[in-house]
N, C-alpha and C positions, 0 to 999 in steps of 0.2 A: 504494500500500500504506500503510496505516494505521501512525501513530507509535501513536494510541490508537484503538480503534474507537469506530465512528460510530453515536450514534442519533436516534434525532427526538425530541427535549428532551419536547415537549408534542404528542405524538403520541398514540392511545388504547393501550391493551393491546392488543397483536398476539395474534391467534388464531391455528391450528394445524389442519389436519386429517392422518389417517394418509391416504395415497397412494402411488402405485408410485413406480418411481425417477426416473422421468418428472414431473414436479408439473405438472398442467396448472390454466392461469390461468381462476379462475369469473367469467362474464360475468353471470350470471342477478343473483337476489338474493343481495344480500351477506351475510344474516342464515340463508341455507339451512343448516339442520345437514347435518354431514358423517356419515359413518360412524363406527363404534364409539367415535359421542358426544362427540369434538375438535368443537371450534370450526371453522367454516369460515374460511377465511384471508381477507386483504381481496383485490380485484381487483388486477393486474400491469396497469401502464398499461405498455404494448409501443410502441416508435419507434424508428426505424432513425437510428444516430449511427456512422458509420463513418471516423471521427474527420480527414477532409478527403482520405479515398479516395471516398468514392463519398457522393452525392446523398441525403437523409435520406425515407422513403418508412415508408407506417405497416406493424407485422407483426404480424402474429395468430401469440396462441402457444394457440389455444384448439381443441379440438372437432381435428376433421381436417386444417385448416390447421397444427394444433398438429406431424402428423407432416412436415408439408412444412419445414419448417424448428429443427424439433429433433427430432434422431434421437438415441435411448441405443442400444446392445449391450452385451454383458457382453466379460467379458474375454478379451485376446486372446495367443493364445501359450504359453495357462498362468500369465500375471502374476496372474490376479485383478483385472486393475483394470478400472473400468465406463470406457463412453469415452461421452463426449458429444458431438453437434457441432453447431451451429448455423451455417444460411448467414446469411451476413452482407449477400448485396447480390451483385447480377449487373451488368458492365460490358460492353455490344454493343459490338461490332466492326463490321469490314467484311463484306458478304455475308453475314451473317446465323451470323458467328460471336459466342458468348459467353462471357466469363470468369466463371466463379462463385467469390463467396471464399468462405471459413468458417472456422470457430473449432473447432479439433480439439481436447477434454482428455479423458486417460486418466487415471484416478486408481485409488487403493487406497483401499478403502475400511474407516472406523476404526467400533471396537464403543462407542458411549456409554456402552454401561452402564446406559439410561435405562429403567425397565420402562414401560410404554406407557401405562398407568394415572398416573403420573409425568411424564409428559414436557410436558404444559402448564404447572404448577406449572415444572419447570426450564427452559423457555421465557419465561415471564414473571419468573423470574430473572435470566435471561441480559440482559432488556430493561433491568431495571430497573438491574442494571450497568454497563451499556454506556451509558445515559443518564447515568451517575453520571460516567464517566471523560469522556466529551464533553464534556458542562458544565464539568466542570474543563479541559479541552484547546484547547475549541474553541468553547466558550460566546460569550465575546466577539465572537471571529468571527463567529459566525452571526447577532447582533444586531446587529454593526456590517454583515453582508452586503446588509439589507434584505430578508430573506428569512427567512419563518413558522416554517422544518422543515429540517433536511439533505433532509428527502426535495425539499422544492422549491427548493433551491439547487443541487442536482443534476439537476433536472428543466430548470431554467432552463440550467443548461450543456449540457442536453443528453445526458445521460450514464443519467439512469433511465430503465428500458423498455429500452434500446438492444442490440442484438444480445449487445455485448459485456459487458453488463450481467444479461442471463439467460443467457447462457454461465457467466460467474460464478457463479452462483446456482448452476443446474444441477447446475454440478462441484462445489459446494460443499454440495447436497442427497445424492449421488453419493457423497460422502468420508465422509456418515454413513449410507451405508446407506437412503437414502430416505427415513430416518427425521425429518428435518426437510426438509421441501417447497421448493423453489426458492422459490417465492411467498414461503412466510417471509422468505428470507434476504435476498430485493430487498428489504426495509420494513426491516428491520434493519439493511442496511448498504447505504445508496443509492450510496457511491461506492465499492464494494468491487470489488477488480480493476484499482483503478487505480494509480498510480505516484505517490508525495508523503504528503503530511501529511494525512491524512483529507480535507478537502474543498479542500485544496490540491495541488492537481495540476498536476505536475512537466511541462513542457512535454514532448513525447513520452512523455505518462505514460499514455498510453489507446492500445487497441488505432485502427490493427494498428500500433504503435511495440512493438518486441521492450520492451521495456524492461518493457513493460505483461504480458506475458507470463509474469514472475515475481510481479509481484501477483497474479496471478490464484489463485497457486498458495500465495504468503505470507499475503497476507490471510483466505483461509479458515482457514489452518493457525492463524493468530493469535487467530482469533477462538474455534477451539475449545480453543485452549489456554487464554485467558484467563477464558471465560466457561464451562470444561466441564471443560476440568483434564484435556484428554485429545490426546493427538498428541505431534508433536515438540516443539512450544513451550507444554509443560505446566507450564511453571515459570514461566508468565505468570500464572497461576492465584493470586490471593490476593495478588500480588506491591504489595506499599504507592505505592510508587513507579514505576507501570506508562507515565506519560507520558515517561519518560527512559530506556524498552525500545524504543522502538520499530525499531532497526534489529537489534533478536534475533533470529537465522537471518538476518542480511546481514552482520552487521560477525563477525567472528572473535574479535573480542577480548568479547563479550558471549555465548558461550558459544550453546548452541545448533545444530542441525543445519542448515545453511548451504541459503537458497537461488539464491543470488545465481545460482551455475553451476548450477541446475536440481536437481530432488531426486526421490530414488528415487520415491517415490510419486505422482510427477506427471508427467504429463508433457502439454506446453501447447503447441501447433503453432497457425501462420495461415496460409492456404495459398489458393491457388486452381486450378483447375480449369476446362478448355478443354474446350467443348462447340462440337462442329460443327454444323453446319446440318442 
């Protein structure tokens, strides 16, 4: 989870299209207009990182593949909240039994406020922010890393594409109503969902370490707060001194609705499932 969020310093202007709640990743040409005249997103590079549980193997989140390994439904119980889940990787057994894992999140999802006509304009807001606070955060970092972009120092760790990396997205596409695409949210925030300082990550800081389990759920929250002015952590918004918030909704004493012990509007399970022969 992010002290400040993360962007790609010298990365282009991130485009946008309107999509279901689902965002499914475009393999064709990247310059194809989308409907009702957004911009088409860039391509999701997809790779399995199951953070030293299971063997890294490539995933298609595209076209029909796309249902085999991410499912949305709507809510369940009466909560309202969308669930999303993605399998993460299947481990054989003996006689031809298998374990399947996956990434369960429920969330609630929040009204931006954004009219649709709007919403590239406060997208390429949001970018040019979050590049503003990195630089100050993490700038150094990334040039002393050896590495061009956050997107490819996370790519180098292994962590962009990765199961639990468009899990993240996903829920965090989910939490506004589909109104921003998962595909966005991977280019914006390459290590989002994970545990540490933006691109410093906390040993047990990635799925499936529980731990990773609360960033999945802070990190989004942080990011709409800061860069949307909307959710619990809405007092991130505008805040002068936003590199010395970053444990608002973990530490108690910084005010904020806490998610350390998990938080109403989320809820983040990693699980697996036993299939017989």
């Amino acid at each position: 989870m992010s002290k400040v969020s993360r962007p790609v310093p010298s990365a282009p202007r991130l485009p946008i299209r309107a999509e279901s709640d689902t965002a499914r990743r475009a393999t064709g040409d990247a310059a194809r207009q989308a409907s009702k005249g957004l911009r088409n997103p860039y391509q999701a590079l997809d790779g399995l990182d199951l953070a030293k549980a299971v063997a890294r193997r490539p995933m298609s989140l595209d076209g029909a593949a796309s249902a085999q390994s991410v499912a949305a439904k709507a809510g369940r119980d009466g909560s309202g909240k969308r669930t999303i889940k993605v399998e993460t990787g299947v481990t054989q057994g003996p006689f031809g039994v298998s374990v399947r894992h996956h990434i369960e999140i429920s969330v609630k999802p929040l009204d931006l406020g954004i009219p649709p006509e709007k919403l590239q304009a406060e997208l390429d807001r949001a970018v040019a922010e979050k590049r503003a606070d990195d630089e100050k955060a993490y700038g150094d970092d990334l040039r002393a890393s050896g590495h061009g972009s956050f997107k490819e120092w996370s790519q180098a760790k292994g962590y962009y594409g990765s199961p639990a990396h468009v899990a993240w997205a996903e829920a965090a596409s989910a939490r506004t109503g589909g109104q921003i695409p998962a595909s966005w949210w991977m280019e914006f925030d390459p290590f989002g969902g994970t545990a540490g300082n933006g691109p410093h990550i906390l040993p047990g800081g990635e799925y499936p370490s529980p731990i990773s389990t609360i960033a999945m759920a802070h990190d989004t929250d942080w990011s709409l707060g800061r860069h949307f002015g909307v959710g619990p952590l809405s007092q991130l918004k505008d805040a002068p001194d936003v590199e010395h918030l970053g444990p608002l909704g973990l530490d108690p004493r910084l005010g904020g609705e806490l998610y350390i012990l998990g938080h109403a509007d989320w809820d983040v399970n990693y699980g697996s499932s036993l299939k017989l022969p």
